[in-house]
C-alpha positions as CSV (number, residue, x, y, z in Angstrom):
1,X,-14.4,-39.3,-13.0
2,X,-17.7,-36.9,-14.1
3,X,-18.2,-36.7,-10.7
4,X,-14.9,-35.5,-9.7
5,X,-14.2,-32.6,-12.4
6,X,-17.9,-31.7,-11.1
7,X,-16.6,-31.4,-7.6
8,X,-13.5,-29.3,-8.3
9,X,-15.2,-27.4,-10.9
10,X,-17.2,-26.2,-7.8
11,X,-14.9,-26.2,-5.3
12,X,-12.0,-24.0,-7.5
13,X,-13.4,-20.9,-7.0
14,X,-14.1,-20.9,-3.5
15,X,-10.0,-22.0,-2.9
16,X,-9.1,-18.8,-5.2
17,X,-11.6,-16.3,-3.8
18,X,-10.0,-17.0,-0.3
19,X,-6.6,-15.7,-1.9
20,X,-8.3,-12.6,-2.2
21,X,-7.5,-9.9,0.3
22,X,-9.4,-6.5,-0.1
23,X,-8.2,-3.7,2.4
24,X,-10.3,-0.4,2.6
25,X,-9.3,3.1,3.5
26,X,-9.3,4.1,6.7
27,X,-9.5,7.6,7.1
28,X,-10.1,7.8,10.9
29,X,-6.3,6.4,11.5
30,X,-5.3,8.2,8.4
31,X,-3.8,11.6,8.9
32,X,-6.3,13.3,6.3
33,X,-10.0,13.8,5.3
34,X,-12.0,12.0,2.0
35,X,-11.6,15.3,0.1
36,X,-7.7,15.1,0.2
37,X,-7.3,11.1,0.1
38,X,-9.7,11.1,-3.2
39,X,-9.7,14.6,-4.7
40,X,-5.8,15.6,-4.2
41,X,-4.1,12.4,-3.5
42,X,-6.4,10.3,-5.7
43,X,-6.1,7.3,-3.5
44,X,-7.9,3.8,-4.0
45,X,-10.9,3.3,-2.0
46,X,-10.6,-0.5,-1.6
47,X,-7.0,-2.2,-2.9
48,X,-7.7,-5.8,-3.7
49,X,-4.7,-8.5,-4.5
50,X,-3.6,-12.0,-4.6
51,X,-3.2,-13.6,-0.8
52,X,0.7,-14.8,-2.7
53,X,1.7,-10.9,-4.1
54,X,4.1,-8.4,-2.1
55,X,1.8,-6.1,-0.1
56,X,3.8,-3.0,0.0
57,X,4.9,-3.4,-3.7
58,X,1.5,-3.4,-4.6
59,X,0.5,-0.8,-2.5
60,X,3.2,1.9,-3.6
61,X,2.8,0.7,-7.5
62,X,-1.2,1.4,-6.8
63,X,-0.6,4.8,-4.4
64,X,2.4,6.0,-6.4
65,X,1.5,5.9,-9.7
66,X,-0.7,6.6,-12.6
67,X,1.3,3.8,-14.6
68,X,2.8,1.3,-12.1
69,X,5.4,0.7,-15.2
70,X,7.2,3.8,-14.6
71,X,7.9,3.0,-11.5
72,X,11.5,1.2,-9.6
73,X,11.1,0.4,-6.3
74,X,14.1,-0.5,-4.4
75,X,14.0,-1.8,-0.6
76,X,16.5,-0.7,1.9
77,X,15.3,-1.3,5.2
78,X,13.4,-4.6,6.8
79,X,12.1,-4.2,10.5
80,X,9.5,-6.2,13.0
81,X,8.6,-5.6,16.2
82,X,5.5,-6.1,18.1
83,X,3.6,-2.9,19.6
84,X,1.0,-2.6,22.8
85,X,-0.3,-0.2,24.8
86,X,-0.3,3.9,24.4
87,X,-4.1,4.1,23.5
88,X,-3.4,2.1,20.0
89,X,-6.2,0.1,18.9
90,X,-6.6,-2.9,16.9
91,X,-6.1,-3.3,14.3
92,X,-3.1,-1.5,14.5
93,X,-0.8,-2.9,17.5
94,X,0.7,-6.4,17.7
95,X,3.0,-7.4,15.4
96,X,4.5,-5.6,12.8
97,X,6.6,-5.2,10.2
98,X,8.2,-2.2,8.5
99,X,9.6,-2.2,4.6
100,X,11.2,1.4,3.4
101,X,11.6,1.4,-0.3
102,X,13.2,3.8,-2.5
103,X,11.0,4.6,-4.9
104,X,12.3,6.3,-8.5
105,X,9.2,7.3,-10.9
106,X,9.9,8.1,-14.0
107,X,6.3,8.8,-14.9
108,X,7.3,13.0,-15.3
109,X,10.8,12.4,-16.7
110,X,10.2,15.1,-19.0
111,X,9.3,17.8,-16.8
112,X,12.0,16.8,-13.7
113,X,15.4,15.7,-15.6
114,X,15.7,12.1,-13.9
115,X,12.9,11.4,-12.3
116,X,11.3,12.1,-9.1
117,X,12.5,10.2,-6.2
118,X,10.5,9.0,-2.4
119,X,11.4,7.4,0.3
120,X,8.1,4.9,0.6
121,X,7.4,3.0,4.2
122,X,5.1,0.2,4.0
123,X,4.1,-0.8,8.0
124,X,1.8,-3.7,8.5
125,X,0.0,-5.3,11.1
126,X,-1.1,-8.3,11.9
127,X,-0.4,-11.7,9.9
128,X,2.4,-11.5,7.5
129,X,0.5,-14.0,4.9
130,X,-2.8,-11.4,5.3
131,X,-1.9,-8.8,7.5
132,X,-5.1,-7.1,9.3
133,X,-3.5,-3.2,8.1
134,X,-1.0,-1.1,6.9
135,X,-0.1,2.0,7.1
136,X,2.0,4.3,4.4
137,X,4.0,7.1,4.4
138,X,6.2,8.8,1.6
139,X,8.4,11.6,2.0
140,X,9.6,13.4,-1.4
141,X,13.6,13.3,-1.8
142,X,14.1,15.6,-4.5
143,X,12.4,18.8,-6.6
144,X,11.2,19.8,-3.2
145,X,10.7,22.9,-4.4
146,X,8.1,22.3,-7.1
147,X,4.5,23.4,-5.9
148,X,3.4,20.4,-8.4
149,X,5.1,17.8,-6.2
150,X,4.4,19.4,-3.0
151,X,0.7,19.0,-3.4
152,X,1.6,15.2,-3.6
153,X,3.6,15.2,-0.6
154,X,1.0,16.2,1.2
155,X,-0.3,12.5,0.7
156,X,1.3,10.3,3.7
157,X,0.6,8.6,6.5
158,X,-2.7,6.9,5.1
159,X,-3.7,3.3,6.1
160,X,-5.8,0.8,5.0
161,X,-7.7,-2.1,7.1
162,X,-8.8,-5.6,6.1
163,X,-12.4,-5.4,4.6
């Protein structure tokens, strides 16, 4: 009996470090340099999560928000496909799949009256249990005219790779 908690003991970690997916930036598919993915758009270097959690829910709560809380994300559109050809490299051709999300932060409430509101698409590539890339875009829906919020539209079409 010693001898089997011993093994599993051991073994455990190993089962729940393979859950782990870690995706880095990658800024040569991304449509922008380091200075505006970190400095202005503040994005995560690496995003690390559970094998079992919702990709692009976890990738808009850690893109879209200082305080993930604040946040209601609301899918309305589910597409796959498969994609070849057209000078695309790996990892981003193959299969995909595409999530759009309507995405209603609440994290400047006070300064917009109800809350700022994107339309969030989540593309990925590859597996659908560890998909190989992603690539996000968000388009503001409303206070386009604020020169606050503008600044953050500028930060789209970013994508991340499997580290």
């Amino acid at each position: 009996m010693k001898l089997c908690s011993l093994v599993l003991a051991t073994l455990l970690p190993a089962f729940a470090s393979a859950a782990q997916l870690t995706y880095q930036i990658d800024l040569a598919q991304s449509k922008m340099d380091e200075i505006m993915a970190f400095d202005i758009c503040g994005l995560p270097q690496e995003i690390k999560m559970d094998a079992k959690e919702d990709l692009p829910t976890v990738v808009i709560k850690r893109t879209h928000a200082l305080n993930p809380s604040q946040l209601s994300i609301n899918y309305i559109q589910r597409t796959s496909g498969s994609i070849s050809g057209g000078g695309l490299v790996e990892p981003y051709v193959g299969a995909y799949r595409t999530r759009v999300a309507l995405v209603h932060s609440l994290e400047y409430s006070e300064a917009y009256k109800g809350g700022v509101y994107y339309r969030a698409q989540v593309t990925t590539y590859g597996s659908v249990t560890a998909p190989k890339s992603f690539i996000v875009t968000s388009d503001l829906l409303n206070y386009l005219e604020s020169a606050e919020l503008a600044e953050g539209s500028l930060c789209t079409n970013y994508a991340y790779r499997l580290k």
